[in-house]
N, C-alpha and C positions, 0 to 999 in steps of 0.2 A: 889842913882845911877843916874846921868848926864845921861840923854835924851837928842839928836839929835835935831833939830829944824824939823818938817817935813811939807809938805804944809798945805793949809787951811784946815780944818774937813772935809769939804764934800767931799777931793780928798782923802782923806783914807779909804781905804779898809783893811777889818777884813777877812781871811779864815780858819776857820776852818776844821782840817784834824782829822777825827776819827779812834779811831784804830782799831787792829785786828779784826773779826767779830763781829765790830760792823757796825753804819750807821749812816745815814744822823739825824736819831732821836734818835740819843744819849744824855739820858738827860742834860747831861753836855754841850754838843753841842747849843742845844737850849733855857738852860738858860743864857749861857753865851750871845748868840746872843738877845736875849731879853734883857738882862741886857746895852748892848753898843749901843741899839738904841736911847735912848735920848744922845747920842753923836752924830747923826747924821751919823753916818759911817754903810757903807753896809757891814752885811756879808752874805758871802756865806759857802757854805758844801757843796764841791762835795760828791758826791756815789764813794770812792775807792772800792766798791768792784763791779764796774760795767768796762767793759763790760760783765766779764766774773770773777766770784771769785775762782775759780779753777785756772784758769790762771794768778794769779796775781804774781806781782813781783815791788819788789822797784824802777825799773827803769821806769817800766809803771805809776805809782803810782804819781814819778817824772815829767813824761810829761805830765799827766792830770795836775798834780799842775801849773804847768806854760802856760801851755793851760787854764785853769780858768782864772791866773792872769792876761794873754793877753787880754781874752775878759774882764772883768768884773774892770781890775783897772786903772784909770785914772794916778793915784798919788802912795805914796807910799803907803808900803802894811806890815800889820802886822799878821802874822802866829801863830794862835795857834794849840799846836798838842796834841795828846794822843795816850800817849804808843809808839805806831808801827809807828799811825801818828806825836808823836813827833819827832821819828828819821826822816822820810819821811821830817816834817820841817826843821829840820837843813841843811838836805841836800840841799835843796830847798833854804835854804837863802843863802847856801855856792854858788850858782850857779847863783844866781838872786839879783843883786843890787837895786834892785826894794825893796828889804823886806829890814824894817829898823825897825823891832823889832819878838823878838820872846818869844811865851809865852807855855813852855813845859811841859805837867800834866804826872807825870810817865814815864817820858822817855826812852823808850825801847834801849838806846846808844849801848849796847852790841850785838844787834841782829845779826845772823850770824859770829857769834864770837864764841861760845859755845858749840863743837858738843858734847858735854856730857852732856848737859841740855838738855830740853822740852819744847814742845811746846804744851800749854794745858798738857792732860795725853799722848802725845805721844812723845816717844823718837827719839833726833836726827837724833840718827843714823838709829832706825828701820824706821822713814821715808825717809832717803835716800836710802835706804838700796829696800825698796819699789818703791822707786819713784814716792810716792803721800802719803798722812794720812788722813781717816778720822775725823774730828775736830766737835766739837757744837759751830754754828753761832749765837751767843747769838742773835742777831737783829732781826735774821729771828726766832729763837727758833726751828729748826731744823738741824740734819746732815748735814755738806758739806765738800766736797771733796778738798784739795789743793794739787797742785802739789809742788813736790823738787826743782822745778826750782823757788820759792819766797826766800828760805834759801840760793842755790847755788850764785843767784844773788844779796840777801845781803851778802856776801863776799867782793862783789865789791866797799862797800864804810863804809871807817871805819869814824865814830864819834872821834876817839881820834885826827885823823890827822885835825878835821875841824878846823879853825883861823877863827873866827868873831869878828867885831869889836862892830858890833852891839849890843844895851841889850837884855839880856836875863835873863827871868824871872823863873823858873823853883819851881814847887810846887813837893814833892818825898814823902811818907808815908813811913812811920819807919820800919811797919807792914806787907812792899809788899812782898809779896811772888811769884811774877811773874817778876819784874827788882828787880835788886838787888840794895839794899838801896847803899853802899857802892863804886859802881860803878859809880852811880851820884852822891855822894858826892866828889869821886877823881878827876871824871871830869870838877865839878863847880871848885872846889878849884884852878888850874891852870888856872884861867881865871877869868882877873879882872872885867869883862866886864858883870858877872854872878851874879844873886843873887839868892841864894837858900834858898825855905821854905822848910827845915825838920821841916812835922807834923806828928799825933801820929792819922794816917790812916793806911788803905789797898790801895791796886794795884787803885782800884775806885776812891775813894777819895773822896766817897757822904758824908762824914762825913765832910769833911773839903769845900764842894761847897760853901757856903755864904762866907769863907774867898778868894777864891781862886776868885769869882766872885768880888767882892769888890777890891782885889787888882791887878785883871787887868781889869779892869774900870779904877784904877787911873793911872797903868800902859802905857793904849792907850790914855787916855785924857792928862797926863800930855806930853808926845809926841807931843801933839795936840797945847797945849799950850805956847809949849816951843819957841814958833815961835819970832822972834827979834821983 
């Protein structure tokens, strides 16, 4: 896959967006980031579930993401996401010419799309229906409460209509039972611009972390490299 020329190493920036309750110490999160520092590039992890995780919503989620990249990126900037946080990247790159690569672990594409599915063990409809759900914040390891307004507000941006020219590297376990396999596979296929690992994981993907570490290492360095 033809990578971009992008500036010198040290002017690229790596963000990291984690998903649904999780956080900033998502193991995935901070082996990757360990892994990209003998490239010399900074990454960051915002807290999306901060100010307020009861209050969250994709569009807030969006403005922290490009509030990071304001302060913290010099040059261009490459997005990795999980899950919730991979569709939050897409969007994010669709809106910011700034990001010249994106690197997707389970990408939640369909979200807000589904009102016959779940979210965790709660159903769509009876969390609208409520206008809030109990959910378990795996990061905190306790109860927390989200409001209807995160689901009503992803509505507002569909994954199918994004156009990126940029690459994109997307890892999907066979196995997920939280995205549906089949859904990123439709959506890679329409897009040449996409390269897709189907591996023989779950939603996690701790089973496949060394492959998926190793090949975005090569994915941000060879970016890095490609320079005339």
């Amino acid at each position: 896959m033809p990578l971009p020329p992008w500036l010198p190493h040290h002017a690229v920036t790596v963000f990291y967006l984690h998903g649904f309750a999780s956080s900033p110490e998502s193991s995935k999160a901070v082996t990757l980031m360990r892994a990209l520092e003998p490239l010399g590039v900074a990454t960051h992890i915002p807290d999306l579930n901060q100010p307020s995780f009861r209050a969250l919503t994709i569009t807030r989620m969006l403005e922290q993401v490009r509030a990071a990249i304001d302060r913290a990126a010099a040059g261009p900037v490459v997005l990795i996401g999980s899950s919730l946080g991979a569709f939050v990247a897409l969007h994010a790159a669709a809106a910011d010419t700034r990001v010249k690569g994106l690197v997707l672990l389970a990408p939640a594409l369909d979200f807000g799309g589904d009102d016959e599915g779940k979210l965790g063990h709660v159903r769509i409809a009876d969390w609208k229906a409520a206008g809030s759900a109990e959910i378990f914040h795996y990061a905190w390891n306790r109860p927390e409460t989200i409001n209807w307004a995160l689901y009503e507000d992803a509505r507002r941006y569909d994954a199918s209509a994004v156009s990126l020219t940029i690459p994109v590297l997307i890892f999907q376990g066979t196995r997920d039972t939280v995205v549906t396999p089949a859904v990123v596979e439709r959506w890679a296929a329409r897009r040449a611009n996409v390269t897709l690992h189907m591996v023989e994981d779950d939603h996690q993907l701790h089973a496949s972390l060394g492959r998926i570490v190793r090949e975005t290492v090569t994915f941000v360095a060879s970016g890095i490299n490609a320079l005339p």
